[in-house]
VEXDREN-2710 file (C-alpha; in Angstrom, 1 decimal):
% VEXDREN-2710
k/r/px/py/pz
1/UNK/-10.7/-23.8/15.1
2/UNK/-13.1/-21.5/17.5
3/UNK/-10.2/-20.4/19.2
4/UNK/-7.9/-19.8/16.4
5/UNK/-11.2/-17.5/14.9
6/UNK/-11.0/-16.1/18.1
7/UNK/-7.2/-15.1/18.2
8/UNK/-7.0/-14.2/14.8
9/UNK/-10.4/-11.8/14.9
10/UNK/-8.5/-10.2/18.2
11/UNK/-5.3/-10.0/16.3
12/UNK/-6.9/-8.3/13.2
13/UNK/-8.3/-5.8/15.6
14/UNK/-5.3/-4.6/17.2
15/UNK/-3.4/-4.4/14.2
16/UNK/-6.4/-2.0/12.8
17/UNK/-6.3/-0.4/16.4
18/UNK/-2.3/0.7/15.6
19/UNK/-3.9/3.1/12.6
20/UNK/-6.8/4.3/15.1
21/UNK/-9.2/1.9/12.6
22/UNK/-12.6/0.2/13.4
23/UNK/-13.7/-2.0/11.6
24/UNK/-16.9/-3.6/10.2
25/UNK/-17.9/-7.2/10.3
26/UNK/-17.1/-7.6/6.8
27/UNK/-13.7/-5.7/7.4
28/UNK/-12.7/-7.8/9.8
29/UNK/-13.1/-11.3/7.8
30/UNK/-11.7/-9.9/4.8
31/UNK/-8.8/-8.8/6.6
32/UNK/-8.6/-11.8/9.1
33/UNK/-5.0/-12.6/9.5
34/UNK/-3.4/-16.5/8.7
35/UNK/-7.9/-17.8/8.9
36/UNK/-9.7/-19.0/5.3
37/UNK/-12.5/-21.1/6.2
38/UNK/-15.5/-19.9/4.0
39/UNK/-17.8/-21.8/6.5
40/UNK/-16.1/-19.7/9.4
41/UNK/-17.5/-16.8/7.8
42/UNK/-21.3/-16.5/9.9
43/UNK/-19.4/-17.0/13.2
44/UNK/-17.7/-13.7/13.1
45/UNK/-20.5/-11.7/14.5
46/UNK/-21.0/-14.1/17.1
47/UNK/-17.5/-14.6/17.9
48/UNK/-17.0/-11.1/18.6
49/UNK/-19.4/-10.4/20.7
50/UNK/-18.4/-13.1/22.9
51/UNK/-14.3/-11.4/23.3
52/UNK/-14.0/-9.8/26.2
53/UNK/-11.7/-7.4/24.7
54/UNK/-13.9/-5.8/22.1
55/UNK/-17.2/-3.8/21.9
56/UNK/-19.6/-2.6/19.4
57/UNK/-20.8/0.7/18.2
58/UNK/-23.5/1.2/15.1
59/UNK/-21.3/-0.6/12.6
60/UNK/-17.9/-0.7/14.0
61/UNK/-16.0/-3.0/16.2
62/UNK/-13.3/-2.0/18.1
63/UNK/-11.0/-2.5/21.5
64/UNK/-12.4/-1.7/24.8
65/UNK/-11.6/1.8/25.1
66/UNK/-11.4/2.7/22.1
67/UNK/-14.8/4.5/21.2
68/UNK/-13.1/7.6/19.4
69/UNK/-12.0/5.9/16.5
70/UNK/-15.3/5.7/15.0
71/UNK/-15.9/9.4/14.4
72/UNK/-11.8/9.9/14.0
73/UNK/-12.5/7.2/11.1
74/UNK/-15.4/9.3/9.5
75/UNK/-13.5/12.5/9.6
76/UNK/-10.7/10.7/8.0
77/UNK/-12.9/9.6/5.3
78/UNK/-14.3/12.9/4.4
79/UNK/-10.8/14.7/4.2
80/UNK/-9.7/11.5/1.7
81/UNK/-12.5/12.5/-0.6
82/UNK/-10.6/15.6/-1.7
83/UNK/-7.7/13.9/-1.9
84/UNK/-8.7/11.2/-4.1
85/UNK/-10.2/13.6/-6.1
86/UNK/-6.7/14.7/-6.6
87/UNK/-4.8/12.0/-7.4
88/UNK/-7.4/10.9/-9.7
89/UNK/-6.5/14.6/-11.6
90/UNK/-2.7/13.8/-11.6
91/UNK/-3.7/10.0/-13.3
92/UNK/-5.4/11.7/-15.9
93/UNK/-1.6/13.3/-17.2
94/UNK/0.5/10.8/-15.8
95/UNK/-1.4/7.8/-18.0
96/UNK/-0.4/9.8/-20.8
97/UNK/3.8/8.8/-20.3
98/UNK/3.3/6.0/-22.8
99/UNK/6.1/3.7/-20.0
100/UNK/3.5/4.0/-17.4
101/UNK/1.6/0.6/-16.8
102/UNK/0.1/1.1/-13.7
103/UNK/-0.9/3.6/-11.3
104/UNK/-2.0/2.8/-7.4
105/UNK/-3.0/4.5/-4.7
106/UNK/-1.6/3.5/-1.6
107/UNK/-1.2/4.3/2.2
108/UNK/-3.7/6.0/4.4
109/UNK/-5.6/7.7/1.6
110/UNK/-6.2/4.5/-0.3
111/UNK/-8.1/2.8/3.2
112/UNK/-9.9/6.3/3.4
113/UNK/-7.9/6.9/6.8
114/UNK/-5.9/10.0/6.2
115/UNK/-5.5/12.8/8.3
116/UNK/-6.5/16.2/6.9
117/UNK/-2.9/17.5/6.6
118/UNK/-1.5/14.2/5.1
119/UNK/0.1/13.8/1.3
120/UNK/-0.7/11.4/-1.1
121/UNK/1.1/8.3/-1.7
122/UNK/1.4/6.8/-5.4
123/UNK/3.0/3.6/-6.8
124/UNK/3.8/3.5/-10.7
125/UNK/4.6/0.6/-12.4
126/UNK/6.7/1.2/-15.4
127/UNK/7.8/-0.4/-18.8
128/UNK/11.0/-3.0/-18.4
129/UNK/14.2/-1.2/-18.4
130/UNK/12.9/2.4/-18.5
131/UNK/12.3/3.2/-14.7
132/UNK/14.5/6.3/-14.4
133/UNK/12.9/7.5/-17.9
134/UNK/9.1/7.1/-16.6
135/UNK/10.6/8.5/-13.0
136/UNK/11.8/11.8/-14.3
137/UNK/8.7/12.2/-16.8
138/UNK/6.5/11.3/-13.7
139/UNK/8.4/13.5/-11.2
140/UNK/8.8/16.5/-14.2
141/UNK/4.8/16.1/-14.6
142/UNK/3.4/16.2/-11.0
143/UNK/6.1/19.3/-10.4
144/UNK/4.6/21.8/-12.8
145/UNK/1.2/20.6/-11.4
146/UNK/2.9/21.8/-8.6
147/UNK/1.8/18.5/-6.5
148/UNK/5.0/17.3/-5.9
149/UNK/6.3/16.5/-2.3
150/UNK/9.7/17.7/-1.9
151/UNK/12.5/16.6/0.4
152/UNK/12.3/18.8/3.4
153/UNK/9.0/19.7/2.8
154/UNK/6.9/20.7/6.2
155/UNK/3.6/21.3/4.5
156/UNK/2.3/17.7/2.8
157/UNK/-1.3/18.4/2.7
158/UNK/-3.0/17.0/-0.6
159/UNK/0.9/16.8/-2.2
160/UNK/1.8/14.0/-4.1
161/UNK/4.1/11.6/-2.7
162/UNK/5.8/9.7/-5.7
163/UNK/7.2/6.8/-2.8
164/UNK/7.7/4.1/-5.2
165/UNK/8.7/2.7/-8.9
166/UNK/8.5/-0.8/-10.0
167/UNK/9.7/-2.0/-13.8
168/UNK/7.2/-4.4/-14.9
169/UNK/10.5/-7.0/-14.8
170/UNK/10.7/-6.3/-11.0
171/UNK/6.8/-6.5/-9.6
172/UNK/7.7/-9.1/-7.0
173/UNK/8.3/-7.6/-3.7
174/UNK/11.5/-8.3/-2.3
175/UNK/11.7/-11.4/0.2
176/UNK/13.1/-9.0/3.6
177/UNK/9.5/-7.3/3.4
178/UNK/7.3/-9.9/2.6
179/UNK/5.5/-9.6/6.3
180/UNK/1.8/-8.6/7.7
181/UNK/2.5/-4.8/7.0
182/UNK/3.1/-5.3/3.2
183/UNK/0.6/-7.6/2.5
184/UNK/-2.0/-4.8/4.4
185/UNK/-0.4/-2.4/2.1
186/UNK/-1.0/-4.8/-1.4
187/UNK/-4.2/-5.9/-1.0
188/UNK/-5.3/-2.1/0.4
189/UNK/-4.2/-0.7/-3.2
190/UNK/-6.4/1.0/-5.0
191/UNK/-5.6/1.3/-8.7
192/UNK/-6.3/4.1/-10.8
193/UNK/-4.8/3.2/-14.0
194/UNK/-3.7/0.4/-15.5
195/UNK/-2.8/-0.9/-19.2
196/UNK/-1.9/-4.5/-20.3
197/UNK/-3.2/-6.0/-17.2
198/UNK/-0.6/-4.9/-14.8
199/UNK/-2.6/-4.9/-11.9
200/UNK/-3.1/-8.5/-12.4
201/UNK/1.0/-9.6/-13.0
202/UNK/1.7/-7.4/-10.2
203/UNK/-0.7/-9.5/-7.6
204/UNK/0.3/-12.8/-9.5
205/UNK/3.7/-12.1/-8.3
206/UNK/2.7/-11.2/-4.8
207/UNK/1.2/-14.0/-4.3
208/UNK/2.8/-14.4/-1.1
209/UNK/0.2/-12.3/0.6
210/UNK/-2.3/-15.1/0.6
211/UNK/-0.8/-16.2/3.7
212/UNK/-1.4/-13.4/5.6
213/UNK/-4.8/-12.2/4.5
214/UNK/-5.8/-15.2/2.6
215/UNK/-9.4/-13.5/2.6
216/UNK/-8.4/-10.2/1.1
217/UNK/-6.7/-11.5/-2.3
218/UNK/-8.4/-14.1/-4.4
219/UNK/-5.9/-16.1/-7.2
220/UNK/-5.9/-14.5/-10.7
221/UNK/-5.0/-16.8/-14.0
222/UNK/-1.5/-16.7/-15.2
223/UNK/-0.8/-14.5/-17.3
224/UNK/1.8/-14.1/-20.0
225/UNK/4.1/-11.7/-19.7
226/UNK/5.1/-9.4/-22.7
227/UNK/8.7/-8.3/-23.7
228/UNK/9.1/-4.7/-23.5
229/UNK/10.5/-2.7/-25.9
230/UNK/14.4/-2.8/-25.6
231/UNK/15.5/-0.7/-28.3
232/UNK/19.9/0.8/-27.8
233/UNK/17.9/4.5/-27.9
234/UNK/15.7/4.0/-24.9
235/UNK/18.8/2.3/-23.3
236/UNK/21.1/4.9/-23.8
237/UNK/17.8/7.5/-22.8
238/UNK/17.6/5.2/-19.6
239/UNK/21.2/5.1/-19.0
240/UNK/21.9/8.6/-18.8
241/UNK/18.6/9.8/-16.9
242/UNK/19.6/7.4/-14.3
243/UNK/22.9/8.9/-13.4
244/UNK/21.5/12.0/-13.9
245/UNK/19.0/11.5/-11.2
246/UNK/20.9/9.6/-8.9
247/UNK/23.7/12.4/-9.4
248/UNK/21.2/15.0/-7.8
249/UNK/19.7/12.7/-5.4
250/UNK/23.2/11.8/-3.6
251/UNK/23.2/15.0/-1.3
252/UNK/19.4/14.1/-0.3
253/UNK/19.8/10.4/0.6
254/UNK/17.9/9.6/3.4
255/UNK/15.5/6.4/3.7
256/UNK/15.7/5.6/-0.5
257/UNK/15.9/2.3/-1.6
258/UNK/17.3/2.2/-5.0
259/UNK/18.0/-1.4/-6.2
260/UNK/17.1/-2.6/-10.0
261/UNK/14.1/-2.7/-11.3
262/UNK/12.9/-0.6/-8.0
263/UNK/12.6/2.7/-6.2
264/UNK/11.2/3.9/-2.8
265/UNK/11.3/6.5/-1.0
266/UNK/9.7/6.8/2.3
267/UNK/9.9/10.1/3.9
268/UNK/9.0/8.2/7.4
269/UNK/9.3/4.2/6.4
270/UNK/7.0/2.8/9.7
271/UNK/6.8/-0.8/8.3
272/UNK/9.2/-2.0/11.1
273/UNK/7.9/0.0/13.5
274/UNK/4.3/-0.8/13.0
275/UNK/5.4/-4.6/13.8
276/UNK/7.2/-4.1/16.5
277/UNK/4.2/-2.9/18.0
278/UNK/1.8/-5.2/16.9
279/UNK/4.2/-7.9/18.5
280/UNK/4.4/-6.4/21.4
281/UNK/0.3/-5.9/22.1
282/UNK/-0.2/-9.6/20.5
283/UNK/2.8/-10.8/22.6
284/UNK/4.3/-12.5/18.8
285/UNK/7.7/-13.5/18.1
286/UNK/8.6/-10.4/16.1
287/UNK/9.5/-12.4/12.8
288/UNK/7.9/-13.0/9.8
289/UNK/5.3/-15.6/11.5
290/UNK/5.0/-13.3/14.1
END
């Protein structure tokens, strides 16, 4: 087991290393990758110190070499301040769509490691079988804010970036992306909103992540899950905002993922790309085991 802790604390380290990330002692147990052994826990410190590949400076491990990350970190966390402060403003109008569930805040911001000139990513979770109703309340909303991150938009700064929509029907992610980069991106969530204990169903159903980060996601109790609303008005409503949307979206297809029950959009998607590096500087099968 020491030299699993070891691999695994290394590991952990270059994969914070690809976002330009030190980390704390804390940090780096609770996002030890594939390691949950409570009593493993007061060895971290020591176990560090003794890699060969890492050093230490005030609270912050990181690679040899690798010093600037700590103050690129601190800026990063004072230009996610304002940010957060802004997506915290559009919550306060998008709880009011009574189909929104949930609200999260995701990407750099949410791990306080944005760059000034980033946007802001958000993840709603919506009432079964009216996605494309909350979308284009959501989308209609954060537009006359005049938040909303367009396609083809150059300037992002502090714009809202409305990357993905999941039906409460739907919250399990799908199996082709159930790897190390998603489960960062779960259990790095931080909600804003939430109603009905969405949150909760949504990590119930990602259970998955456990094996990645087992430290980073405790179990929650099953919960029951509630039928939503299904009455032929809100269908029909549904129906025809979807092909409406879609309709307009068709010349501006790029990296969307449209299936039932979900939406992204990723204006750069760099899951597989962030793996294929982290394979090649852990020298990992690039697979879901790594």
């Amino acid at each position: 087991m020491p030299r699993l802790l070891e691999k695994a604390i290394i590991k952990t380290l270059v994969y914070a290393d690809l976002f330009d990330y030190p980390l704390t002692k804390e940090e780096i147990w609770e996002r030890l990758i594939k390691i949950q052994n409570p009593k493993l826990k007061c060895q971290i410190k020591f176990k560090i110190q003794n890699i060969k590949f890492t050093k230490r400076k005030e609270k912050y491990y990181y690679l040899v070499g690798r010093e600037e990350i700590i103050q690129l970190r601190k800026d990063r966390e004072h230009y996610c301040e304002e940010k957060i402060e802004i997506a915290r403003r559009v919550t306060k109008l998008l709880k009011l769509i009574p189909s929104v569930k949930f609200i999260g805040l995701t990407g750099a911001v949410a791990v306080g490691n944005a760059d000034e000139d980033d946007d802001i990513d958000l993840l709603i979770i919506t009432s079964a079988n009216l996605l494309w109703t909350t979308r284009f309340l959501v989308t209609l909303s954060v537009d006359l804010m005049r938040l909303r991150r367009r396609p083809g938009d150059k300037k992002v700064k502090n714009k809202i970036c409305l990357n993905m929509f999941i039906d409460e029907n739907h919250l399990a992610i799908g199996k082709d992306e159930r790897d190390l980069f998603t489960a960062y991106e779960i259990v790095q969530m931080k909600p804003l909103f939430e109603k009905e204990n969405t949150y909760l169903k949504f990590i119930q159903n990602n259970f998955w992540v456990k094996r990645f980060l087992p430290n980073a996601i405790e179990k929650n109790p099953c919960l029951a899950g509630r039928q939503a609303n299904d009455k032929i008005p809100l269908r029909i409503i549904e129906s025809l905002l979807k092909k409406l949307q879609l309709k307009y979206m068709q010349k501006r297809r790029t990296t969307e993922k449209i299936k039932t029950g979900v939406i992204r959009f990723h204006p750069r998607d760099i899951r597989k790309e962030i793996m294929k590096q982290f394979a090649t500087r852990t020298n990992s099968p690039l697979d879901r085991k790594y």
